[in-house]
C-alpha positions, 0 to 999 in steps of 0.5 A: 551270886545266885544261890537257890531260895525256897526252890528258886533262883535268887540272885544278889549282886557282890560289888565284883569282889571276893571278901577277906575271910571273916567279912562282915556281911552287909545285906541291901534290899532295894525298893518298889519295882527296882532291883538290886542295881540301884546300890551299884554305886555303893557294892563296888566301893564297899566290897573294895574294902573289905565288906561282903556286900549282897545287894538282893534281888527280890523274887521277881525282880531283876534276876531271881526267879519267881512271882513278886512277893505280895506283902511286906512280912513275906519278903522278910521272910523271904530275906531271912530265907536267902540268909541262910540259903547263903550261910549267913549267921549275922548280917547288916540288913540295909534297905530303901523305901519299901526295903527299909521296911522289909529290913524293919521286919527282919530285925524286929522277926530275926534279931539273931540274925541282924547286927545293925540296920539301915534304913533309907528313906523310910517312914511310919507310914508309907501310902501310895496314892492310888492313881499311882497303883492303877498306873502300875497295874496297867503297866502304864510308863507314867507309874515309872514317870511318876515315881521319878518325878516324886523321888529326885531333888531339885538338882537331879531333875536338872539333869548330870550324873556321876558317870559321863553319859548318864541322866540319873532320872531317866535310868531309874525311870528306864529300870523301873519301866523295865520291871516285870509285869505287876512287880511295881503294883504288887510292891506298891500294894505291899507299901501301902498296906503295911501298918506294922513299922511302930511295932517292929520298931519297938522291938528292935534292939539293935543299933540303927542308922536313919537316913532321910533326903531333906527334899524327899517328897515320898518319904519326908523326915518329919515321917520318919521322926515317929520310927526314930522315937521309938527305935532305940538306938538310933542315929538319924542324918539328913542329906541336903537338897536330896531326894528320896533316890539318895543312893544315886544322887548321893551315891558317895555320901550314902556308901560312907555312911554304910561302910560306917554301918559295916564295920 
């Protein structure tokens, strides 16, 4: 799907199939230089039953136009923009790492807007080291190399996929080296200079679902226990020897855990 956001092309993925009237709408934000592919897993089996999935790419990422977008609020912002370009009154926002931030943003900004949230990998805080934001100004492949390092488990980095012919790892590592010049930096920045998490959190009144990797070494639970206790309806689940990369290497797991989210 592409519709036109504050005069640009933005595209989202829809899973390959059209909604029953009266769908319910889940929105899905994906992360630090990726793109609305990392949830292909998760559109295709939720819009095969009954959800109008929108997995975004974010201004500069993937297929919408435009330079990356510089702070966490923005994309929000932006997020919200894409809602109503779309016609979307109410959604499910959904998003992973740096997108469960922008999801936090547009449920604490947007409230009419949100009916749940998801968020994925989140935490607090997230910082980035900053050899890793000098590698991704320098458009190094060990940014790329690094963040899939950091954000598999211990089953990933031996290797297998769900689809025979793929190595989990090394397509996310090809996907992030494949990012736009300066996306992956600018988003890395984004991550690291947001400190607005508490606050949004405590203005959210909508039910949400915390999910965290129990090998998640970029995001792990403990970080996420502060957002839990001041979130106030929250579910929290922890998916065994999982990274942080939980949609592909949990991909089955976290699309029953959004489809119960959607509905």
């Amino acid at each position: 799907m592409e519709i036109i956001v504050n005069g640009q092309k933005a595209h989202a993925a829809t899973g390959g199939k059209l909604p029953p009237e009266g769908a319910p709408v889940l929105i899905l934000i994906h992360g630090a230089g990726m793109d609305g592919t990392v949830w292909q897993l998760q559109s295709r089996y939720l819009a095969h039953r009954g959800i109008r999935v929108l997995a975004l790419d974010l201004p500069g990422h993937g297929h919408s136009d435009g330079p990356a977008l510089t702070t966490i609020n923005e994309m929000a912002d932006w997020v919200a923009a894409f809602m109503e370009a779309a016609h979307v009154d109410q959604a499910v926002v959904a998003g992973h790492s740096m997108g469960a931030l922008i999801a936090l943003e547009v449920a604490a900004g947007y409230p009419a807007k949100v009916r749940k949230v998801g968020l994925l990998g989140s935490a607090a805080a997230m910082p980035v080291h900053p050899d890793l934001i000098q590698a991704a100004r320098d458009d190094r492949p060990l940014a790329a190399g690094l963040i899939t390092d950091w954000g598999f488990g211990d089953i990933s980095h031996k290797g297998g996929h769900l689809h025979p012919g793929f190595w989990a790892m090394g397509a996310s590592e090809r996907l992030l080296n494949d990012s736009r010049p300066g996306a992956m930096a600018s988003d890395l920045i984004a991550c690291d200079a947001y400190k607005g998490a508490l606050a949004a959190a405590a203005n959210i009144t909508a039910p949400v679902q915390l999910v965290c990797g129990d090998q998640d070494k970029m995001t792990p639970p403990k970080n996420a226990k502060p957002l839990a206790e001041t979130l106030g309806d929250v579910t929290t689940t922890v998916l065994a020897r999982t990274g942080h990369m939980m949609m592909i290497e949990r991909p089955r797991e976290v699309a029953k855990l959004l489809l119960q989210l959607a509905v």
